[in-house]
VOGU-3710 file (C-alpha; in Angstrom, 3 decimals, decimal comma):
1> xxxxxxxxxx> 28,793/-1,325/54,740  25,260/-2,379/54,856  23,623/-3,540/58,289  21,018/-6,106/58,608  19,275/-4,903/61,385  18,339/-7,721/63,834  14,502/-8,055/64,808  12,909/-8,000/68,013  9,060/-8,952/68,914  7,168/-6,423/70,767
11> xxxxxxxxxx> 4,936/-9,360/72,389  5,263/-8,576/76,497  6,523/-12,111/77,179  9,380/-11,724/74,597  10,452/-8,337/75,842  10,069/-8,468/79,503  10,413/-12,423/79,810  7,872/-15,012/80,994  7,921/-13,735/84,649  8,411/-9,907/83,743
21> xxxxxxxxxx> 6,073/-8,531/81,431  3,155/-8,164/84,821  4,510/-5,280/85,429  4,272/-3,827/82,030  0,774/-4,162/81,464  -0,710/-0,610/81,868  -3,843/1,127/82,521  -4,565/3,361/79,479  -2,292/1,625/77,170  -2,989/-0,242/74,432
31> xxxxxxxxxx> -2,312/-3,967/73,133  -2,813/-6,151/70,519  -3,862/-9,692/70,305  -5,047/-12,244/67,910  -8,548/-14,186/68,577  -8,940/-17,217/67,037  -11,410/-17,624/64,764  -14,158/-20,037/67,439  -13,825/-17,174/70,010  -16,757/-15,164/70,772
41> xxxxxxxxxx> -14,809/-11,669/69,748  -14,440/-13,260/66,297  -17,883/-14,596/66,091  -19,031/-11,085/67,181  -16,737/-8,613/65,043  -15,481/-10,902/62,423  -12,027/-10,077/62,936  -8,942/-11,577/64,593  -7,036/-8,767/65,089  -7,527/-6,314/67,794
51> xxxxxxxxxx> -6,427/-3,595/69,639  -7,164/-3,714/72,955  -7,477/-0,837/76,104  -6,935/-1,397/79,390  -9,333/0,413/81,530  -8,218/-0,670/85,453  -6,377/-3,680/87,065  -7,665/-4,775/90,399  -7,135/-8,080/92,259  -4,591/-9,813/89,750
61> xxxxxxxxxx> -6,978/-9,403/87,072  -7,458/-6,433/84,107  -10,170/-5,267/82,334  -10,058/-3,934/79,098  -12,222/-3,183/76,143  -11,498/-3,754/72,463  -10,991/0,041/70,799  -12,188/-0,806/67,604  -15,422/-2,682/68,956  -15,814/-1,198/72,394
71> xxxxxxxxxx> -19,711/-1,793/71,948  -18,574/-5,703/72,669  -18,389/-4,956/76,194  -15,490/-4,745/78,585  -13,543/-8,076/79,515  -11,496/-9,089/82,014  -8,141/-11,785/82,592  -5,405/-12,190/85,007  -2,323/-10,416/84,403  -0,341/-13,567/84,369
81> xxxxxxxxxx> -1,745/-16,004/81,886  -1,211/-16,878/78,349  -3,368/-14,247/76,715  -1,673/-11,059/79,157  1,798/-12,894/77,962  1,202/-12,917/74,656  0,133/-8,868/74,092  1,990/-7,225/71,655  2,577/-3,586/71,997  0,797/-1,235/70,171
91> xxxxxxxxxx> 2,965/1,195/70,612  7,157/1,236/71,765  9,415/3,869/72,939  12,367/1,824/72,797  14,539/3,978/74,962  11,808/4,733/77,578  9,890/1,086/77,805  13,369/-1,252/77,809  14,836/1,576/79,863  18,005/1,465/77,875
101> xxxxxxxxxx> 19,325/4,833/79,679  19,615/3,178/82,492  21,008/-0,194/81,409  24,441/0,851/80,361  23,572/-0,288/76,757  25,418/2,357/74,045  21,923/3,362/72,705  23,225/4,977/69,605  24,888/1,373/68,593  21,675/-0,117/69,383
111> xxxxxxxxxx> 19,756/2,284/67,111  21,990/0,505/64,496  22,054/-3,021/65,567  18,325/-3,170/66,421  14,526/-2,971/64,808  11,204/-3,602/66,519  8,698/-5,605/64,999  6,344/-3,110/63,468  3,579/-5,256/61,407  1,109/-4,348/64,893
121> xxxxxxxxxx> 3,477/-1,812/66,674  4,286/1,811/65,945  8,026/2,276/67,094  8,421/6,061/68,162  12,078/7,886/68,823  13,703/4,862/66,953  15,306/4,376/63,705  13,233/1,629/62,451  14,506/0,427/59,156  15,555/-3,177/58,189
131> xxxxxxxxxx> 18,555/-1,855/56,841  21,150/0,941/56,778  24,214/1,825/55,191  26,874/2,790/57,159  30,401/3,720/56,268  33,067/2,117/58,215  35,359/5,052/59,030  32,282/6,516/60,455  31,420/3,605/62,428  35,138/3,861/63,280
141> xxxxxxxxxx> 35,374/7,481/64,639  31,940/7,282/66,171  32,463/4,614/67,994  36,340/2,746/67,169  37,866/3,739/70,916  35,332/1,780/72,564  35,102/-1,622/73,613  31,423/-1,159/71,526  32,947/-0,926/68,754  34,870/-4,374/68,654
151> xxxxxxxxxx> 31,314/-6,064/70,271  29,837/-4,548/66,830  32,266/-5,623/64,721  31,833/-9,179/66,211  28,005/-8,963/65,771  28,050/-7,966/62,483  30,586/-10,811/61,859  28,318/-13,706/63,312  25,339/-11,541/61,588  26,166/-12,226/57,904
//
């Protein structure tokens, strides 16, 4: 059987929600965002696109610099506004930054069930692919004594 692997965004507000992703914005980690094209990073690297580092958080605000331009300077914003909601990920650890040991989710269905967007993103410790092949009796004996198995066969049912 072939799985169509449903798609999630690694942008903070779309993982973590509008009021959770705060907490998720890290000092060392990295980010991506998109300037438009009248901001002053464009008009000074002639990109949109860029990965950003954030260097400390103090006071409801972070700083960061852009990695690929740190010569720009460093830069600043609150943790909750539109541009902190809208990083995407640079990197994921699926198991480790939804905390899906902890969440009672069956993690090896959602290894089949699930992708990350990865146009920005590198997903590490995660099958990635768009789609798999799976044979059913497999499925079956892996998982066809569990009440996960009848919640995938309903998924992949409203999923095709």
């Amino acid at each position: 059987m072939e799985i169509i692997k449903t798609q999630f965004s690694t942008q903070l507000s779309d993982l973590y929600g509008r009021d959770g992703y705060a907490p998720h914005i890290e000092v060392g980690r990295e980010y991506w965002w998109n300037w438009p094209t009248n901001s002053d990073v464009y008009k000074k690297t002639q990109k949109s696109w860029h990965k950003i580092q954030i260097t400390y958080i103090r006071s409801g605000c972070m700083f960061y610099f852009l990695t690929d331009a740190p010569e720009v300077g460093e830069f600043f914003a609150p943790i909750k506004c539109f541009f902190t909601s809208t990083l995407i990920l640079a990197e994921i650890d699926p198991i480790k930054d939804l905390n899906l040991l902890s969440s009672g989710e069956n993690i090896e269905l959602c290894k089949i069930k699930m992708r990350f967007n990865d146009e920005h993103t590198i997903v590490k410790n995660w099958p990635n692919e768009k789609r798999i092949e799976i044979d059913e009796e497999e499925l079956f004996n892996k998982f066809g004594n569990t009440s996960d198995y009848l919640e995938f066969i309903l998924w992949k049912k409203l999923n095709t």
